[in-house]
LUMMIKOL-616030 format. One record per residue (C-alpha): chain; residue number from 1; x, y, z. Coordinates in steps of 0.05 Angstrom, whole numbers. Layout:
! LUMMIKOL-616030
+-------+------+--------+--------+--------+
! chain ! resi !      u !      v !      w !
+-------+------+--------+--------+--------+
!     A !  NUM !      X !      Y !      Z !
...
+-------+------+--------+--------+--------+
This chain:
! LUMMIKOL-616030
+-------+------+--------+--------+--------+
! chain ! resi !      u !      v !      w !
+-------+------+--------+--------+--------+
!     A !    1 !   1500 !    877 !    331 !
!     A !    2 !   1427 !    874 !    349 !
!     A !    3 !   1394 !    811 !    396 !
!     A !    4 !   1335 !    789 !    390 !
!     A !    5 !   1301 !    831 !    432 !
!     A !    6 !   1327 !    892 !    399 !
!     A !    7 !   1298 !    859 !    325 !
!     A !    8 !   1229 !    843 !    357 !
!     A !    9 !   1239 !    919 !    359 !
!     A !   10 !   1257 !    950 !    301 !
!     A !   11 !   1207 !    901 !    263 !
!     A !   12 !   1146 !    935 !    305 !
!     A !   13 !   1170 !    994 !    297 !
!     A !   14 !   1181 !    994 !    224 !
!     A !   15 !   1106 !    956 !    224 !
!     A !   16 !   1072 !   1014 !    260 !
!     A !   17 !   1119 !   1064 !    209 !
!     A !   18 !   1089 !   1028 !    153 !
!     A !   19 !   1015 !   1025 !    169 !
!     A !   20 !   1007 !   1095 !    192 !
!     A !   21 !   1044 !   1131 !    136 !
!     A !   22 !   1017 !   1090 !     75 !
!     A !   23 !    953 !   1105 !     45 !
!     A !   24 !    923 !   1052 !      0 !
!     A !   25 !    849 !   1054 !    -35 !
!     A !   26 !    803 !   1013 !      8 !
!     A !   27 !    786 !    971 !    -57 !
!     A !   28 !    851 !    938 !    -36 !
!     A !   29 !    826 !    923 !     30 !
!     A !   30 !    852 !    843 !     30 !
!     A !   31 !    927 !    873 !      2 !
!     A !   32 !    935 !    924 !     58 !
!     A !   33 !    924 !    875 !    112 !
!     A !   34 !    990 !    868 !    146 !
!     A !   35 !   1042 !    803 !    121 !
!     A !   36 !   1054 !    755 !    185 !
!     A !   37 !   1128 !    734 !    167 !
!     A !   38 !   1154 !    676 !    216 !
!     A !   39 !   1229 !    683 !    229 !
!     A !   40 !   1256 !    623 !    261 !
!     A !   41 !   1327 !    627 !    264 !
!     A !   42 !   1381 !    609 !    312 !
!     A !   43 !   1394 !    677 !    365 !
!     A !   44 !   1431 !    630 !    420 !
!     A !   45 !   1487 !    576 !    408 !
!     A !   46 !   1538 !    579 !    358 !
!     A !   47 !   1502 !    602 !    308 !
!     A !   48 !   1471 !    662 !    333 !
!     A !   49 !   1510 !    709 !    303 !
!     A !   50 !   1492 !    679 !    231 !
!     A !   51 !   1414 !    683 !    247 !
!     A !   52 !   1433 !    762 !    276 !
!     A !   53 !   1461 !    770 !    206 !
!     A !   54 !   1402 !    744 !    175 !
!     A !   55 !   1347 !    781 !    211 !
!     A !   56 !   1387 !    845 !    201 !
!     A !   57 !   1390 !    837 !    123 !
!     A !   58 !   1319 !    818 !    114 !
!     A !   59 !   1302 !    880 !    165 !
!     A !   60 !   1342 !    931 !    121 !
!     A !   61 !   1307 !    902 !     61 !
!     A !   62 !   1240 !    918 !     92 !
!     A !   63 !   1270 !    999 !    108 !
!     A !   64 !   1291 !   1009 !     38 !
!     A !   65 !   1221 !    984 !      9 !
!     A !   66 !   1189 !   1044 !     62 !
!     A !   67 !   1169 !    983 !    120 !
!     A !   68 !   1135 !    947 !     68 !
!     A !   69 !   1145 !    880 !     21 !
!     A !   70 !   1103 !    887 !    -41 !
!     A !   71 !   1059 !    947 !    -13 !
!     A !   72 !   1044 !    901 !     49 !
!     A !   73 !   1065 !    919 !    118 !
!     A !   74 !   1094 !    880 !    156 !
!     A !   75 !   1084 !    845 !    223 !
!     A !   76 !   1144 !    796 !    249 !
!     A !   77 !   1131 !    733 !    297 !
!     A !   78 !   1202 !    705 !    318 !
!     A !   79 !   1226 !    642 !    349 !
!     A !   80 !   1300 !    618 !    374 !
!     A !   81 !   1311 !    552 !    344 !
!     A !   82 !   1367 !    540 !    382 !
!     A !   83 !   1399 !    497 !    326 !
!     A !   84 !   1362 !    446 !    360 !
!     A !   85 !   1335 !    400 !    307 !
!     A !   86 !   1289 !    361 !    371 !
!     A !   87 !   1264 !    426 !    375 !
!     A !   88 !   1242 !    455 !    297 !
!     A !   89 !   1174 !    420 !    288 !
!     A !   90 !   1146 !    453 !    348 !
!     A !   91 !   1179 !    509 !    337 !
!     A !   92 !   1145 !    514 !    269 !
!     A !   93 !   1085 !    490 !    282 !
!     A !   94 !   1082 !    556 !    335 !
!     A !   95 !   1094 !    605 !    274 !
!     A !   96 !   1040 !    565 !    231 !
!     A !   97 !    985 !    536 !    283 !
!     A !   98 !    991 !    590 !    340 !
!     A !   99 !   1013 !    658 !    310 !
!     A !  100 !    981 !    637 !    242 !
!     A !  101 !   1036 !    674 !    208 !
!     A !  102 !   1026 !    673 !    122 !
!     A !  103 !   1101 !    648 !    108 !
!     A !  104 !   1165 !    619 !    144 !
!     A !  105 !   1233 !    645 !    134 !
!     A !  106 !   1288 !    610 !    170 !
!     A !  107 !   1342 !    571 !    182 !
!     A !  108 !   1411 !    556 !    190 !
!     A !  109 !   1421 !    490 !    216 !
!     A !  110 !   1405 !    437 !    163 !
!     A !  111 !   1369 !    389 !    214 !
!     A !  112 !   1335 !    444 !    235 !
!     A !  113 !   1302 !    467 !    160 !
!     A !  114 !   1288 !    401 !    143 !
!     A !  115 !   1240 !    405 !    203 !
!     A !  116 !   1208 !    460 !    173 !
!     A !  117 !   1211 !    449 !    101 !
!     A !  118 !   1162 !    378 !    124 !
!     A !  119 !   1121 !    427 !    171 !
!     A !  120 !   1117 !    484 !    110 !
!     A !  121 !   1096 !    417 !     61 !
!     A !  122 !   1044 !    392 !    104 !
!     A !  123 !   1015 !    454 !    118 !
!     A !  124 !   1024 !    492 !     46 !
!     A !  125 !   1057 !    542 !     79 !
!     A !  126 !   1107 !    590 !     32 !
!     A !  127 !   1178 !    569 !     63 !
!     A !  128 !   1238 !    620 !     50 !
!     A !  129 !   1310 !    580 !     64 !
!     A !  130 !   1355 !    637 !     77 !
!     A !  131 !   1416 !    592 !     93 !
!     A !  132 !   1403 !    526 !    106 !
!     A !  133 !   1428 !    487 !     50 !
!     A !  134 !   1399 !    418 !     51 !
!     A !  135 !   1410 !    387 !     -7 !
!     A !  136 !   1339 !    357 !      2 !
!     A !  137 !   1304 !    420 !     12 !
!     A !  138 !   1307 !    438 !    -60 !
!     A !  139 !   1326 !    359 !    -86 !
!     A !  140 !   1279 !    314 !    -57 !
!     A !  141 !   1242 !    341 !    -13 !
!     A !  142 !   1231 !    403 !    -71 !
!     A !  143 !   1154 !    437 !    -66 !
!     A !  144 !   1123 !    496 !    -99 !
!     A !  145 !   1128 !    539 !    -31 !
!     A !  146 !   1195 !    518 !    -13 !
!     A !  147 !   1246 !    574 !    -42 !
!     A !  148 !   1320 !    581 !    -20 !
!     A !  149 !   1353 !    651 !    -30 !
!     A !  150 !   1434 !    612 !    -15 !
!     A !  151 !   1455 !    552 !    -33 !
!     A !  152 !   1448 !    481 !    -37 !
!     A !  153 !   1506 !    446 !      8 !
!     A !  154 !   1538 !    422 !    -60 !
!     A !  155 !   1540 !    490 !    -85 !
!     A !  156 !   1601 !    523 !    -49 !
!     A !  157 !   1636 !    470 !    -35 !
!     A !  158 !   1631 !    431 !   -107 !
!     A !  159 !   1687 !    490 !   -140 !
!     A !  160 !   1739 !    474 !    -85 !
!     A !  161 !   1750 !    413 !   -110 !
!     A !  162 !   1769 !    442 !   -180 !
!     A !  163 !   1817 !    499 !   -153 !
!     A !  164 !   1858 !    449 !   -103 !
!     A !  165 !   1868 !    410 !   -159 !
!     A !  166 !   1888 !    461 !   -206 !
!     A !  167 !   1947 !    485 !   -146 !
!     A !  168 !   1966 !    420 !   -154 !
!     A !  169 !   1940 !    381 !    -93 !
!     A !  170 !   1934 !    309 !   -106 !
!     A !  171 !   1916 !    279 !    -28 !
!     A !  172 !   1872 !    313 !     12 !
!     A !  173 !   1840 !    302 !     85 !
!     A !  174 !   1770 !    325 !    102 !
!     A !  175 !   1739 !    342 !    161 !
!     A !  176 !   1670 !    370 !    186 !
!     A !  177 !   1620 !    363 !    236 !
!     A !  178 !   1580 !    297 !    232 !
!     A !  179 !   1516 !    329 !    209 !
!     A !  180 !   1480 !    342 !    146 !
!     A !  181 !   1508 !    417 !    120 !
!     A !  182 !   1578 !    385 !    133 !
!     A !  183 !   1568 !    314 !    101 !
!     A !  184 !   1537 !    335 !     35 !
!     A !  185 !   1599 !    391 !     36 !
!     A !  186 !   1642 !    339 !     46 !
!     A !  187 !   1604 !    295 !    -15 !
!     A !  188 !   1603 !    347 !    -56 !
!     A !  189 !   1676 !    371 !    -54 !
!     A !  190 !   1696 !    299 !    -68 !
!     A !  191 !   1662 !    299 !   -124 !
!     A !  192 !   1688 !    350 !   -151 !
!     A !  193 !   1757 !    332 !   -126 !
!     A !  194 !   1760 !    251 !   -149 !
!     A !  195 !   1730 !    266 !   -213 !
!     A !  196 !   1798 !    312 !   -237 !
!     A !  197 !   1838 !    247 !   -199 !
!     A !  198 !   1852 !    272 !   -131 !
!     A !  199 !   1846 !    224 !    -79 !
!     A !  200 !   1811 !    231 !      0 !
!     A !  201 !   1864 !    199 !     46 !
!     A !  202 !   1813 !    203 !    100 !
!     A !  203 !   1753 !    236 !    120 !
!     A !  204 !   1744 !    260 !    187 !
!     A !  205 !   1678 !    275 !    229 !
!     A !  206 !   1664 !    299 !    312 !
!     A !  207 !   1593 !    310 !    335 !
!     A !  208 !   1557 !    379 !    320 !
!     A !  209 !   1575 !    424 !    366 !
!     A !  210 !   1641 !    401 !    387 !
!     A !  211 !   1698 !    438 !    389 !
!     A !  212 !   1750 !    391 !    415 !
!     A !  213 !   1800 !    388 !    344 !
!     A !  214 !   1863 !    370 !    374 !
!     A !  215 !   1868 !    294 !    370 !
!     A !  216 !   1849 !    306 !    286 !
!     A !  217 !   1897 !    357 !    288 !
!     A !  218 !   1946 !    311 !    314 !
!     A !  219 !   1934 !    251 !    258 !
!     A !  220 !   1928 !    304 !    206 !
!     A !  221 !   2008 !    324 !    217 !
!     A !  222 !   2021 !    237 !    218 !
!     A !  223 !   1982 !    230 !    155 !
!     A !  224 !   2015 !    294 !    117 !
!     A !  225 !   1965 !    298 !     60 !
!     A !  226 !   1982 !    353 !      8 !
!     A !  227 !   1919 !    394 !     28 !
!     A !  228 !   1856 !    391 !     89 !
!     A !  229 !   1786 !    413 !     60 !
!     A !  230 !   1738 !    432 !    121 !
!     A !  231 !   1670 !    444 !    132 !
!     A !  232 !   1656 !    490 !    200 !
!     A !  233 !   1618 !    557 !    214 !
!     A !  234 !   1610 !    606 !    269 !
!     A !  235 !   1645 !    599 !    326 !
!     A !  236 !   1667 !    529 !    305 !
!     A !  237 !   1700 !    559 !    245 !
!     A !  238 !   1739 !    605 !    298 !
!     A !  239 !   1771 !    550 !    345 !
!     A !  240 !   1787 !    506 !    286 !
!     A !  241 !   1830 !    559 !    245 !
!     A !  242 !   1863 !    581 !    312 !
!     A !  243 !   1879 !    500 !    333 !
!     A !  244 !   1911 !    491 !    264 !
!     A !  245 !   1947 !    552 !    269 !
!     A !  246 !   1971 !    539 !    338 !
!     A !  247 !   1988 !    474 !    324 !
!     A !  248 !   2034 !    494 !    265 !
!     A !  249 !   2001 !    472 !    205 !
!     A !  250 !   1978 !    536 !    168 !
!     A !  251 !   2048 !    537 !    135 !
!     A !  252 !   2050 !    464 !    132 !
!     A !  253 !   1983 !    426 !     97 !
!     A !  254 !   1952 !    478 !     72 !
!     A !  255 !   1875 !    493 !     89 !
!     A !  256 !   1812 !    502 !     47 !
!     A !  257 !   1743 !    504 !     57 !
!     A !  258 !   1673 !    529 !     39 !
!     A !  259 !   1668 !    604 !     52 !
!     A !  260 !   1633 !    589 !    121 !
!     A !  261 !   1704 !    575 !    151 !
!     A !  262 !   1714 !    649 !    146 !
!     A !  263 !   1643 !    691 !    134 !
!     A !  264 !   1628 !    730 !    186 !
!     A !  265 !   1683 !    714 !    241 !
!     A !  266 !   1750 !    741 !    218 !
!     A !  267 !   1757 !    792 !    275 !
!     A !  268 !   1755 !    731 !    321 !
!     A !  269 !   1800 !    691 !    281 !
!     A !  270 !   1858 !    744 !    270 !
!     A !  271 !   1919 !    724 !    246 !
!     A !  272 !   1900 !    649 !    239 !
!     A !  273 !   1858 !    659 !    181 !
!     A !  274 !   1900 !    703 !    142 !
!     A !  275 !   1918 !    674 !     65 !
!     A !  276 !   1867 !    623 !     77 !
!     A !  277 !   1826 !    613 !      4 !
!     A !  278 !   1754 !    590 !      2 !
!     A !  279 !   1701 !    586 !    -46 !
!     A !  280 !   1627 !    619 !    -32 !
!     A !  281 !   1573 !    657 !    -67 !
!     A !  282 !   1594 !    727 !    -37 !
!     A !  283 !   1654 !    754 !    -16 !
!     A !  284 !   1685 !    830 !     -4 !
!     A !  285 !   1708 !    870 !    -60 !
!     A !  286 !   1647 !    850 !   -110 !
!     A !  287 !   1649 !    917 !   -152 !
!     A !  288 !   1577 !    928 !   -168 !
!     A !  289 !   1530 !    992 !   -149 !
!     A !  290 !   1484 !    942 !   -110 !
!     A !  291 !   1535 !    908 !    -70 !
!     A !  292 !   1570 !    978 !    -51 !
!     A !  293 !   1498 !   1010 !    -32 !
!     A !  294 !   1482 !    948 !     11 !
!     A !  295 !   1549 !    952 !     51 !
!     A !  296 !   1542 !   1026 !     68 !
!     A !  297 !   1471 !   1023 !     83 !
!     A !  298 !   1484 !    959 !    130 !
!     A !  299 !   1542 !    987 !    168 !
!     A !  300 !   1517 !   1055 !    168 !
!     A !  301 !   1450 !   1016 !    209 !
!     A !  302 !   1482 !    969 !    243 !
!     A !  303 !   1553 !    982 !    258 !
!     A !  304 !   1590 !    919 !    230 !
!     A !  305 !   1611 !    888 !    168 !
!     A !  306 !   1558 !    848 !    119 !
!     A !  307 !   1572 !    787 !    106 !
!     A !  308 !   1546 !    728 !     65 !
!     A !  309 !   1491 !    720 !    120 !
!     A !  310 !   1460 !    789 !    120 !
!     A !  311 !   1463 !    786 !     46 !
!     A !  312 !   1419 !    721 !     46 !
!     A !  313 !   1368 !    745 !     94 !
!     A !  314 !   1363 !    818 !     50 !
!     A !  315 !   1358 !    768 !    -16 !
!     A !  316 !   1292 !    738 !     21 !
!     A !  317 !   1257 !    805 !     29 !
!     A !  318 !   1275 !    824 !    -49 !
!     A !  319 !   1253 !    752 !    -70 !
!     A !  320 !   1181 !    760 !    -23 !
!     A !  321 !   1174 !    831 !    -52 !
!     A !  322 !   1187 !    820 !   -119 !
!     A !  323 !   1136 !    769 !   -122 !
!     A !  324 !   1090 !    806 !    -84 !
!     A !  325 !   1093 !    868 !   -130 !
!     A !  326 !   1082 !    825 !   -191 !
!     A !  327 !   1014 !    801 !   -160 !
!     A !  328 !    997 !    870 !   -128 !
!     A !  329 !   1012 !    851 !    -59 !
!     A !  330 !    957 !    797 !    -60 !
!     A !  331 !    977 !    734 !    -17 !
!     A !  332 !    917 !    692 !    -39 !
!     A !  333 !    929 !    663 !   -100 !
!     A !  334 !    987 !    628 !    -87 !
!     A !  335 !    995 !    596 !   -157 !
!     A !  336 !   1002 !    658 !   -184 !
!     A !  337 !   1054 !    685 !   -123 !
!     A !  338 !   1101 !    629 !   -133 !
!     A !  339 !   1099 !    628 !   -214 !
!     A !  340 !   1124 !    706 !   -197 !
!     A !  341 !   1174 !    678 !   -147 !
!     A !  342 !   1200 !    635 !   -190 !
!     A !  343 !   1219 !    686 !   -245 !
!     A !  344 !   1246 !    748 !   -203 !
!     A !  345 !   1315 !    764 !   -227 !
!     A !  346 !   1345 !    781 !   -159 !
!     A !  347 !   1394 !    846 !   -161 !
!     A !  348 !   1436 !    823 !   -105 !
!     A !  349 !   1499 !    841 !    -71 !
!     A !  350 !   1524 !    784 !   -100 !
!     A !  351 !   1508 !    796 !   -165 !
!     A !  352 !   1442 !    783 !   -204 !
!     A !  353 !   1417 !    720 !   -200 !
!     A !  354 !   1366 !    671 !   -222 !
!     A !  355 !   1315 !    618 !   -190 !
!     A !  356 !   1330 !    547 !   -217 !
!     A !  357 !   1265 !    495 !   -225 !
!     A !  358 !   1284 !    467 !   -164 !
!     A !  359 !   1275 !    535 !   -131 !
!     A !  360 !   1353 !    546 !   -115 !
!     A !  361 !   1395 !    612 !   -132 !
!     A !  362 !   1448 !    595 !   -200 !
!     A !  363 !   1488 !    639 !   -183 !
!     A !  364 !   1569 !    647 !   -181 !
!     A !  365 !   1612 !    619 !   -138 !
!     A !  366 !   1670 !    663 !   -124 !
!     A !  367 !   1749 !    639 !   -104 !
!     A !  368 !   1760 !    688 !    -39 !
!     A !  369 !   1827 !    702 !     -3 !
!     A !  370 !   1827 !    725 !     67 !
!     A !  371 !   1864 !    792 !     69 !
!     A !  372 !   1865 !    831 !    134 !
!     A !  373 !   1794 !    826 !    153 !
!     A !  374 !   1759 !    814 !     87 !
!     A !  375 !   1743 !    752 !     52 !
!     A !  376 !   1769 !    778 !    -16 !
!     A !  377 !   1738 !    760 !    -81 !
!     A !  378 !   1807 !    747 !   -129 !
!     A !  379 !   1763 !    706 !   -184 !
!     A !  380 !   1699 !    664 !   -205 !
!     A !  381 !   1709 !    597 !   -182 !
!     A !  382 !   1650 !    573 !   -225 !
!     A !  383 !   1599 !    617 !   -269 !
!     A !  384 !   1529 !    614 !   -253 !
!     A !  385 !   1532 !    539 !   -222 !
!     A !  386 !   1461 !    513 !   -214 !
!     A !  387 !   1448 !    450 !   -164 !
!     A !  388 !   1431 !    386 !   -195 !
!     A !  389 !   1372 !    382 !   -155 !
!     A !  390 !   1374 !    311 !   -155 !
!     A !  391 !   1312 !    271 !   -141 !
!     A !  392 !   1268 !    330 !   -147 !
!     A !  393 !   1197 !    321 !   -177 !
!     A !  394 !   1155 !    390 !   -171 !
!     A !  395 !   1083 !    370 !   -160 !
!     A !  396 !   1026 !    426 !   -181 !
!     A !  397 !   1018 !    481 !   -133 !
+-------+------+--------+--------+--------+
């Protein structure tokens, strides 16, 4: 797994690669001139191993295109958000004031992105959300160069509600951090969930990032609800699925959650996460030629698994490049750019997919069962859901 150092790296390296081996007619002076792409993603805290992920698939979308998005080389300027949502409009503002970079791609943390989505609308700066999935971001706070190659928060979380149902749960606890990636999972699994008739006993919330689950734990085994429903990620997601293990509820009240509980950390979590079934837009075992090309060529640079994560950050690069090859590699007319954007069919490791209005992937939602350490895919939750984007008015670019 590469730090952030090591990506600063590889992303001049590949720049240099790109501009000395490419030979473009000097008519095409203003195309040739080198992208500034802004990463700002999280490479401390507990989710630095999702914004790793992240970097690493946009990176090894950037190789296979020869070091180049739309025939334009590239040149990276990177910040460590820190998940810190104080933080994100300063760190933003760096990228777009200071390094003058032409687009944003980042983040995780949904505080954090909302930070830059007002920062990328105030500024007319193209925004690329390659995780984050505030509902807002592509709802209310929608915009012409705002683009999101995951999900909306409703997205993975809306199925679950449907398939606990269908296994016959009837009661269900939830619990997530108090934040906004785990309340609007928590929102939109009820929905889902109440609207079949099941019923929330409770819901349950700590402060982002605490890890201290035992006393919910405990009033989880008093109140003896037919099912839990959870929102956590990273190394969150770890200490929670070992907790309930330890505390000998795996076998007892079954657990579900959005495919976060389980993306990217099942070495860590062992045997606690084993026969645990979530619902996400990715998972192992999708059986098409891109998928199985992506996974060799990311282990084969990188030396670990991809996960949802790296497959978000490569779906960035292929949405910038795709748009960029449509308009010749020109970054000034952005009309025309996002009008190209907006109609890329996306071959993705997750399957092909499609930009909604609102500027958010439809895209299926696969049921996943963790077996050994893969989140396997074992059906379609929901085909090609699209986010109801509600409240979202796109203005004119």
């Amino acid at each position: 797994m590469t730090d952030r150092r090591q990506f600063i790296q590889q992303a001049g390296l590949l720049a240099a690669a790109a501009a000395t081996g490419s030979l473009m007619p000097s008519i095409a002076r203003a195309q040739t001139a080198k992208l500034r792409v802004g990463m700002m993603l999280p490479y401390t805290g507990t989710y630095a191993s999702l914004g790793t992920a992240i970097t690493q698939g946009f990176n090894l979308a950037v190789e296979e295109n020869g070091g180049m998005l739309g025939g334009r080389a590239i040149d990276f300027f990177t910040v460590d958000d820190e998940s810190e949502p104080s933080k994100a409009t300063d760190n933003a503002n760096k990228l777009v004031q200071r390094d003058k970079v032409d687009l944003l791609v980042g983040t995780v943390h949904s505080g954090v992105v909302m930070a830059m989505v007002k920062v990328a609308r105030d500024n007319g700066t193209l925004l690329i959300i390659p995780n984050a999935g505030a509902n807002a971001a592509t709802g209310g706070q929608c915009a012409p160069n705002i683009f999101r190659t995951s999900f909306s928060n409703w997205q993975p979380a809306h199925p679950m509600g449907k398939v606990m149902y269908e296994r016959g749960h009837r009661k269900a606890v939830t619990l997530t951090w108090k934040y906004g990636a785990g309340e609007e999972s928590i929102e939109s699994f009820k929905e889902g969930f109440t609207k079949l008739g099941g019923s929330i006993v409770k819901e349950m919330y700590l402060p982002f990032p605490n890890v201290e689950f035992q006393p919910f734990i405990t009033e989880i085994a008093s109140l003896k609800p037919d099912a839990v429903f959870v929102f956590f990620a990273g190394g969150g997601a770890v200490k929670f699925t070992k907790d309930y293990a330890a505390a000998g509820l795996k076998d007892k009240i079954p657990l579900y959650g959005s495919g976060f509980l389980t993306d990217g950390t099942l070495e860590a979590q062992g045997a606690s996460a084993q026969g645990l079934l979530t619902t996400l837009h990715y998972g192992d075992g999708i059986e098409n030629a891109k998928n199985k090309l992506f996974r060799y060529n990311y282990g084969k640079k990188y030396g670990v698994q991809a996960d949802v994560y790296a497959v978000q950050g490569y779906d960035a690069a292929l949405l910038l490049h795709g748009g960029l090859n449509a308009v010749k590699g020109s970054f000034g007319d952005r009309k025309a750019l996002y009008s190209a954007m907006e109609k890329v069919k996306i071959d993705s490791p997750r399957g092909p997919w499609t930009m909604s209005k609102a500027h958010n992937p439809i895209q299926d939602i696969y049921l996943r069962r963790v077996e050994g350490n893969a989140n396997q895919v074992i059906g379609v939750a929901w085909k090609a859901l699209e986010d109801p984007a509600r409240g979202c008015k796109m203005s004119a670019a």
